[in-house]
N, C-alpha and C positions, 0 to 999 in steps of 0.2 A: 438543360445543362450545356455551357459550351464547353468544348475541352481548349485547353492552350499549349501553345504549337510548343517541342522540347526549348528555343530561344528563352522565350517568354521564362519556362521556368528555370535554364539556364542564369538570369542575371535579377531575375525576383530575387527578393529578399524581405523578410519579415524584420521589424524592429520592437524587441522586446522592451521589457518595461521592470526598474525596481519598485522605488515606492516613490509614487511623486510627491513634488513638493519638499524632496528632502535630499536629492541628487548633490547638497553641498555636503550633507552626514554619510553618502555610500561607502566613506571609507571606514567611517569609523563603526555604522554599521554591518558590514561586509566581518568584522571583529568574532559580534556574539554564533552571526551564518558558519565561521571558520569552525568556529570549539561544536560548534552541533554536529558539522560534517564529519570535522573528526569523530568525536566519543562513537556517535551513528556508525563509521565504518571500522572502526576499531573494536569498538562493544558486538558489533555483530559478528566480524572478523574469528576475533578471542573466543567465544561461547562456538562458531562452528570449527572451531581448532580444538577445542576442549574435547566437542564432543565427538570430533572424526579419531582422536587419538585415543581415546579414553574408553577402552571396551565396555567398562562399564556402565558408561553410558548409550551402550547399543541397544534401548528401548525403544519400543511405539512412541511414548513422550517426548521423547528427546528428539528419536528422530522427524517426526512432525517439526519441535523446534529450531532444528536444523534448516526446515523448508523453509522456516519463517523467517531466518536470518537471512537465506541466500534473497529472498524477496524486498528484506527490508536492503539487505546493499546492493541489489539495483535498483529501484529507486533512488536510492544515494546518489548513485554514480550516474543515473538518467540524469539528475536536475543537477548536482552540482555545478558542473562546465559554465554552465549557461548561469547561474544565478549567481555564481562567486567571479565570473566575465565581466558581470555587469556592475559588481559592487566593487572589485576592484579594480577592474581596467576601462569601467565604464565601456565594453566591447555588449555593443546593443543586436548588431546585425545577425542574422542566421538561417539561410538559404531555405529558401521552399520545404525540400529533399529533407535537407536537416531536421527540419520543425515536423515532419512528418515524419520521422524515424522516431524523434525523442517521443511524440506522443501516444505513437504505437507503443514505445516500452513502458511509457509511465502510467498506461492504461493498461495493459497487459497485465501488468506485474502488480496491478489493483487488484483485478481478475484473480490469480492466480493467488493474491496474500486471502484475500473474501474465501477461497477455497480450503485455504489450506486454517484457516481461525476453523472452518464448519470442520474438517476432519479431525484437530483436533478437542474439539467439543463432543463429535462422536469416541475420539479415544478416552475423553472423562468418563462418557458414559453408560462406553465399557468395562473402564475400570472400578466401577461404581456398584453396576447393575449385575455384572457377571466376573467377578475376579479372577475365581477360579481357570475361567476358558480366557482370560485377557490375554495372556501370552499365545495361544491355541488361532485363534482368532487375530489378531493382529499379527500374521507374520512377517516375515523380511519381505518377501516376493509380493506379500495384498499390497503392501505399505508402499512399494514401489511403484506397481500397477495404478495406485488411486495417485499419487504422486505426479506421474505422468499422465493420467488424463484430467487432473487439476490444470499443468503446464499445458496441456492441446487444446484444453477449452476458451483459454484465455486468450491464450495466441489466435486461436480459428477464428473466433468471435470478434474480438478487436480489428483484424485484420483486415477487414473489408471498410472501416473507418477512415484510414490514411489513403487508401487506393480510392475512394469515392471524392475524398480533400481534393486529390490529386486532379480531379477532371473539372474543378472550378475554375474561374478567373476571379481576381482579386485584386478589383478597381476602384475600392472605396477607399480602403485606407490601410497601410501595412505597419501600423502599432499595435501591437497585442498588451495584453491589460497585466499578464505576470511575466517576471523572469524565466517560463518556460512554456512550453507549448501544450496546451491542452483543448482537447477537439471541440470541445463548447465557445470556446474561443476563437479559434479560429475560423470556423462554420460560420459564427458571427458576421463578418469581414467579409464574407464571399459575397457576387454580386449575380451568382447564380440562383437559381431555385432549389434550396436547401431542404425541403420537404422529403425527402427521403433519408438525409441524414437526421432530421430531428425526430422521424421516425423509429430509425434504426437504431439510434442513442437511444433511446427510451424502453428499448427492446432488448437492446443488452444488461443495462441497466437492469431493469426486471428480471432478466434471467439469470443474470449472476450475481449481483450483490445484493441484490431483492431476492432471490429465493434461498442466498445462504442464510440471511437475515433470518429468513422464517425459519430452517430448519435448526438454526442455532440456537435459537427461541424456544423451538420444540423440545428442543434437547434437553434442554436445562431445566422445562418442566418435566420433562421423566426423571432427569437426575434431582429434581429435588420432590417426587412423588415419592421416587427409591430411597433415598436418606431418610424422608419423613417418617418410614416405617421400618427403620432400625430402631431397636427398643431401645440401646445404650444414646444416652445422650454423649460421651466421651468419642465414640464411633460415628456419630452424625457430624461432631465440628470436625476434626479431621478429614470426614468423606469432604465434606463441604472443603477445607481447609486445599485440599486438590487441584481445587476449581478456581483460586483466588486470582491466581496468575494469568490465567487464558481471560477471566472476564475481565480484569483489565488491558490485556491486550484488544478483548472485540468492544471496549467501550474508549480505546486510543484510538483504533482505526474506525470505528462506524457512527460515534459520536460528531467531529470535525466535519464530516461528509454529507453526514443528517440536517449540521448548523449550516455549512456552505451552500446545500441543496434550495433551506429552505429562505435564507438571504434571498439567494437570488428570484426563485420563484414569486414570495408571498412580501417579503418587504418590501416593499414601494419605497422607493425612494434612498435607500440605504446608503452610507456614505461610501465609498470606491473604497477610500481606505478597511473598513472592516473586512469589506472583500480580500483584497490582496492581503492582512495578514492573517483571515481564513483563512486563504488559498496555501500558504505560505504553512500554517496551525497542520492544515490536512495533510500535506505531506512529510512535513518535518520530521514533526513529535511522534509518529507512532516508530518508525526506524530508531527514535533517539532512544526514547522509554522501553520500547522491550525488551531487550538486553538488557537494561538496568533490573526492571521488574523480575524476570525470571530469577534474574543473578542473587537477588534479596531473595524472593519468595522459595526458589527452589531449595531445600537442603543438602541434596546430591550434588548439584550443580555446584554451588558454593563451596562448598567443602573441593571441589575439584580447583576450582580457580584459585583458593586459601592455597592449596596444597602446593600449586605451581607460583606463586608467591615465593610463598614461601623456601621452598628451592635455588 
């Protein structure tokens, strides 16, 4: 690895990218990017206003869905800048430093959403398995404890990602392939010896979005070993009924991720554009949709939002 002198990284700059071949449509699709960024920070916004104010809703459930909202609006606010720069001011450029901050957050806060989907899959499946002790068992102080070491594993983890970007030189070419920075991408471009970060990606990788994967998997066959042997059938869709909203949350966020992973790896050949509006699918849609989703699915929830409405 060489490292490059602070100059260097001084007046570098990365030049992003929208969707090529279509740089005459960025404004008008720059349009449908606007109404997603909104609803996405306003939907998250609204439901962690409802529920900070709303003692009623000072549950395990909720409060989990609180985590999920502050994750999904940064994200939001990570990629925004950068993707609605480029769709509507056509502002392509953005400093070394820059490009390694946002991708520290947008990777971080991958980490940390992966964490916080498996926590609450374990709160279904306490609510499921043991009702009785659910309140006993998930208290204010566990809920915060696992909360924050969801947030220190993300950040610890990620964090040696940007600082190792950081000691490349990058003489090949400084166009990156989406409207934001992402470390596969960038790694790309370097004209160093990258073997340690494609290492270390795949090690992260494993350990945090790969091993909540399996325990959220695990979970939901205990939760549905648990439902199978309630005798009421009335009492098994309802249990089941619980669970509707979180698996479409972990099949927003891990589906995209799974398509993107395997584009890139196993399709030969694949057109750029499915990529970039992958790229674009995996981060979007899961910030847009869960607040829509819960907002439907949950009946407490709802009913709280109806209420202030209506007001």
């Amino acid at each position: 690895m060489s490292p490059v002198n602070d100059t260097e990284f001084r007046f570098a700059v990365f030049l992003l990218t929208g969707i090529p071949g279509q740089e005459d449509f960025h404004i008008w699709i720059s349009i449908p990017f606007c109404i997603m960024y909104a609803i996405s920070i306003a939907g998250n916004s609204f439901i962690l206003f409802i529920i900070i104010t709303d003692s009623g809703l000072h549950e395990p459930m909720y409060i989990f869905l609180s985590m999920l909202a502050i994750t999904d609006l940064g994200i939001s606010v990570a990629t925004m800048p950068t993707t609605l720069g480029i769709f509507l001011f056509n502002s392509r450029e953005i400093s070394l430093n820059a490009c390694f901050a946002q991708l520290f957050f947008i990777h971080s806060l991958q980490c940390i959403e992966s964490a916080v989907l498996l926590l609450m899959a374990f709160d279904r499946f306490i609510a499921i398995r043991d009702p009785l002790r659910y309140a006993s068992i998930l208290t204010l102080p566990r809920i915060v404890k696992m909360g924050l070491v969801c947030a220190l594993r993300g950040l610890a983890i990620i964090l040696l990602l940007p600082l190792l970007l950081r000691q490349y030189q990058y003489c090949r070419t400084n166009v990156l392939s989406h409207s934001y920075c992402m470390h596969q991408d960038v790694m790309k471009i370097a004209c160093s010896d990258i073997s340690v970060n494609i290492i270390y990606g795949l090690f992260t990788t494993l350990l945090t979005v790969g091993l909540d994967s399996v325990f959220i998997f695990l979970s939901y066959v205990m939760i549905l070993k648990t439902v199978l042997s309630i005798a009421s059938q009335s009492e098994t869709v309802r249990a089941l009924n619980t669970c509707i909203s979180h698996l479409c949350a972990v099949l927003l966020f891990y589906t995209p991720m799974i398509s993107l992973s395997v584009i890139h790896r196993f399709v030969k050949g694949s057109s750029p554009l499915l990529q970039i509006l992958m790229g674009y699918v995996y981060l979007l849609v899961p910030p847009l949709m869960n607040p829509i989703v819960y907002s439907v699915k949950s009946k407490h929830l709802r009913v709280r939002i109806i209420r202030v409405f209506v007001k």
